[in-house]
C-alpha positions as CSV (number, residue, x, y, z in Angstrom):
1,X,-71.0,20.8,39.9
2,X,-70.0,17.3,39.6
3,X,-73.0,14.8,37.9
4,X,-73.4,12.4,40.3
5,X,-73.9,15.4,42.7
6,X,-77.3,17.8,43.5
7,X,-78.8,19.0,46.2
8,X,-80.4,15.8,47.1
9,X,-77.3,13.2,46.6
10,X,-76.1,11.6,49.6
11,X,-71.8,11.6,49.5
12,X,-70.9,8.7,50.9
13,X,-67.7,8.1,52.5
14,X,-65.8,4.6,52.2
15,X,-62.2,3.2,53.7
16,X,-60.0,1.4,55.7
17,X,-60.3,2.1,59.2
18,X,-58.5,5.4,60.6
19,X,-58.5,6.2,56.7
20,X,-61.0,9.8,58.1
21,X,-64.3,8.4,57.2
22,X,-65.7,9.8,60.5
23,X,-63.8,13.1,61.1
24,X,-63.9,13.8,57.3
25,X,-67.2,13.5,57.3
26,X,-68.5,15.2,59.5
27,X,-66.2,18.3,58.7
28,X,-67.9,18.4,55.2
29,X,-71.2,18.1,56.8
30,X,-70.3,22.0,58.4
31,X,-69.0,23.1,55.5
32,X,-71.5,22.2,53.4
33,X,-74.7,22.6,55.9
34,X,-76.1,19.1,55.2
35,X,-77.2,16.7,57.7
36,X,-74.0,13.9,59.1
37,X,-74.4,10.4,59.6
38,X,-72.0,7.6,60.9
39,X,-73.5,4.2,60.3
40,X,-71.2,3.0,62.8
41,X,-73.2,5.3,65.2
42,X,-76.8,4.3,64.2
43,X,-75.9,-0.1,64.8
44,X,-74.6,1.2,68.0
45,X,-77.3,3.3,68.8
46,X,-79.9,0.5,67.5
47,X,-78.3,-2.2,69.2
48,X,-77.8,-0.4,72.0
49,X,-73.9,-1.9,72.7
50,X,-70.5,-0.9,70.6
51,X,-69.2,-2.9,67.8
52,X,-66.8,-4.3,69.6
53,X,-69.5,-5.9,72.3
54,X,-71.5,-7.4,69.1
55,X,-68.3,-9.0,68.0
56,X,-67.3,-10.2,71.4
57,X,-71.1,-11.7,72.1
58,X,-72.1,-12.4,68.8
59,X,-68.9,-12.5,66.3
60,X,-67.9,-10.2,63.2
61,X,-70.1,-12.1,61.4
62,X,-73.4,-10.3,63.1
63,X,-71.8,-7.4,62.7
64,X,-71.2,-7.5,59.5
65,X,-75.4,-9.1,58.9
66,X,-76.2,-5.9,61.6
67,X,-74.4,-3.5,59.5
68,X,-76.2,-4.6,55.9
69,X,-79.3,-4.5,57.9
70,X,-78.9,-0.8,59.1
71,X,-77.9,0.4,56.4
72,X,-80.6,-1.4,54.2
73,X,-83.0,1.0,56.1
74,X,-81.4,4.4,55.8
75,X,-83.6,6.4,53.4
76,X,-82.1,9.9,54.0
77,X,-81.3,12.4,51.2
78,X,-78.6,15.1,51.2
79,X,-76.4,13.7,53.6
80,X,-72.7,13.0,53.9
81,X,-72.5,9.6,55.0
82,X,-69.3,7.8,56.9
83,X,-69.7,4.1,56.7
84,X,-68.5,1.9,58.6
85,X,-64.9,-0.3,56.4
86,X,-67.0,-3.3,56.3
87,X,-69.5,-1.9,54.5
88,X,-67.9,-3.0,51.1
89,X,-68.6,-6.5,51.9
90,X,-72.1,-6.3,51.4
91,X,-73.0,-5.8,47.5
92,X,-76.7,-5.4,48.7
93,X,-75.7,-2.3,51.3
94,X,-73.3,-0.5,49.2
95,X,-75.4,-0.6,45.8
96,X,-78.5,0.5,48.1
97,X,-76.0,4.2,49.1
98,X,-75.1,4.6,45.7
99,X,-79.1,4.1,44.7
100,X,-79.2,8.2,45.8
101,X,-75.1,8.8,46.3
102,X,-72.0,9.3,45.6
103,X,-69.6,7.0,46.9
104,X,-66.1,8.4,47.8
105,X,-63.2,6.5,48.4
106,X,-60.3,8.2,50.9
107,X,-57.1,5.9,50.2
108,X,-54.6,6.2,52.7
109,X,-51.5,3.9,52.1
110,X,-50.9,1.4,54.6
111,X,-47.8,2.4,55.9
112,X,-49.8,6.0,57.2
113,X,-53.0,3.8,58.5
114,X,-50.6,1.5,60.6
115,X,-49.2,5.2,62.0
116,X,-52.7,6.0,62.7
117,X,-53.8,2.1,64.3
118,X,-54.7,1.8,68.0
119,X,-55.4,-1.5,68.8
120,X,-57.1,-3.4,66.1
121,X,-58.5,-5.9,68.8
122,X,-60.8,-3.2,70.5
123,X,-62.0,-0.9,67.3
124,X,-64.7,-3.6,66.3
125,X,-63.7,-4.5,62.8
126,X,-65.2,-6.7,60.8
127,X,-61.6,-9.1,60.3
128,X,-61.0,-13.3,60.6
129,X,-59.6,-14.0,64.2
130,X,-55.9,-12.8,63.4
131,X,-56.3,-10.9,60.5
132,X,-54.0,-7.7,60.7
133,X,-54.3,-4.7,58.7
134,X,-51.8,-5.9,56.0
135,X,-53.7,-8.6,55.4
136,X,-57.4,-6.5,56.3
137,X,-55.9,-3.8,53.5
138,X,-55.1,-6.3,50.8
139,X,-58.5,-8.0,51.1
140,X,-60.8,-4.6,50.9
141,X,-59.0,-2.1,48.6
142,X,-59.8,-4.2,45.8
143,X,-63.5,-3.5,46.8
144,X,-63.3,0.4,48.0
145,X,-62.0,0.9,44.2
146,X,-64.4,-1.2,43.0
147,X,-67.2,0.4,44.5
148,X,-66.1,4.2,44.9
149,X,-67.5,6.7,42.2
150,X,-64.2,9.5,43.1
151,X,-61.2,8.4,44.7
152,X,-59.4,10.6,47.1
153,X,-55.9,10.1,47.2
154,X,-54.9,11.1,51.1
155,X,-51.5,10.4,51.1
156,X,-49.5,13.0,53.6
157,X,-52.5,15.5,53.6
158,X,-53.9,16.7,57.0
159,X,-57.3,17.3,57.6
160,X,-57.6,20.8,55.8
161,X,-55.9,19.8,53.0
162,X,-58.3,16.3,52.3
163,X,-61.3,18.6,52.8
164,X,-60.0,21.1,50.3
165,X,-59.3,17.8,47.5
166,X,-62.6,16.3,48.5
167,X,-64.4,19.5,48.0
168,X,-62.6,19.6,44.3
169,X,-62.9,16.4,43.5
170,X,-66.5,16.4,44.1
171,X,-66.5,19.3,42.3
172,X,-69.0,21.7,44.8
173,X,-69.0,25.2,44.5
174,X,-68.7,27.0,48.0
């Protein structure tokens, strides 16, 4: 079994939107019996209103104090963790997951994420007013490698065949 992984290690998931995060996530979850949870999910759920609403209302900039507050207060063990793409921005947020985790990086190229993008305006991304993914991708892979403990290269895989990598690159015996 991989070091940075026992029973009560948190694997935390971090890309680029549409990158999996979510549906990878909670597909390992089944697999490996252990509790799911999409930070995305638990701002919504606090602030009672989607991402996109807080930006609308509030800006990206909330968001993104909103999401480093949220996750600040998880204290779960033995999960398997999709964050939300922002997360990286906040040093405080991702060094507090890694405190009990192991962070995970799916990399997708660009050219299969903008296959994948719906309409950036309505996903509730943390971006500046006209940012696009080109320019979204260029400014957070630098910090999704910086941060990520495994990286999982996802280029041209489908859904089984990422669970099968992640599941050898983190080493876990089934």
């Amino acid at each position: 079994m991989n070091p940075h992984i026992h029973s009560g290690t948190n694997i935390i998931l971090i890309g680029m939107p549409w990158s999996g995060k979510s549906s990878m996530g909670l597909m390992l979850a089944k697999l490996l019996a252990r509790p799911f949870l999409d930070t995305d999910i638990v701002i919504q759920a606090g602030e009672n209103r989607t991402l996109q609403t807080i930006i609308d209302q509030e800006g990206a900039d909330t968001l993104q104090h909103l999401e480093e507050h949220y996750v600040l207060g998880l204290t779960c063990r033995s999960h398997i963790i999709a964050t939300g793409g922002s997360v990286v921005y906040s040093d405080a947020a991702i060094n507090h997951l890694k405190k009990n985790g192991c962070c995970v990086y799916l990399q997708v190229p660009l050219s299969e994420l903008e296959g994948r993008t719906t309409d950036i305006a309505y996903r509730g991304l943390v971006r500046a007013p006209g940012q696009g993914m080109v320019e979204l991708y260029a400014e957070r892979t630098p910090l999704y490698e910086h941060y990520a403990d495994i990286v999982v290269h996802c280029a041209a895989m489908n859904q089984a065949q990422v669970l099968d990598k992640l599941i050898k690159e983190l080493d876990i015996k089934l």
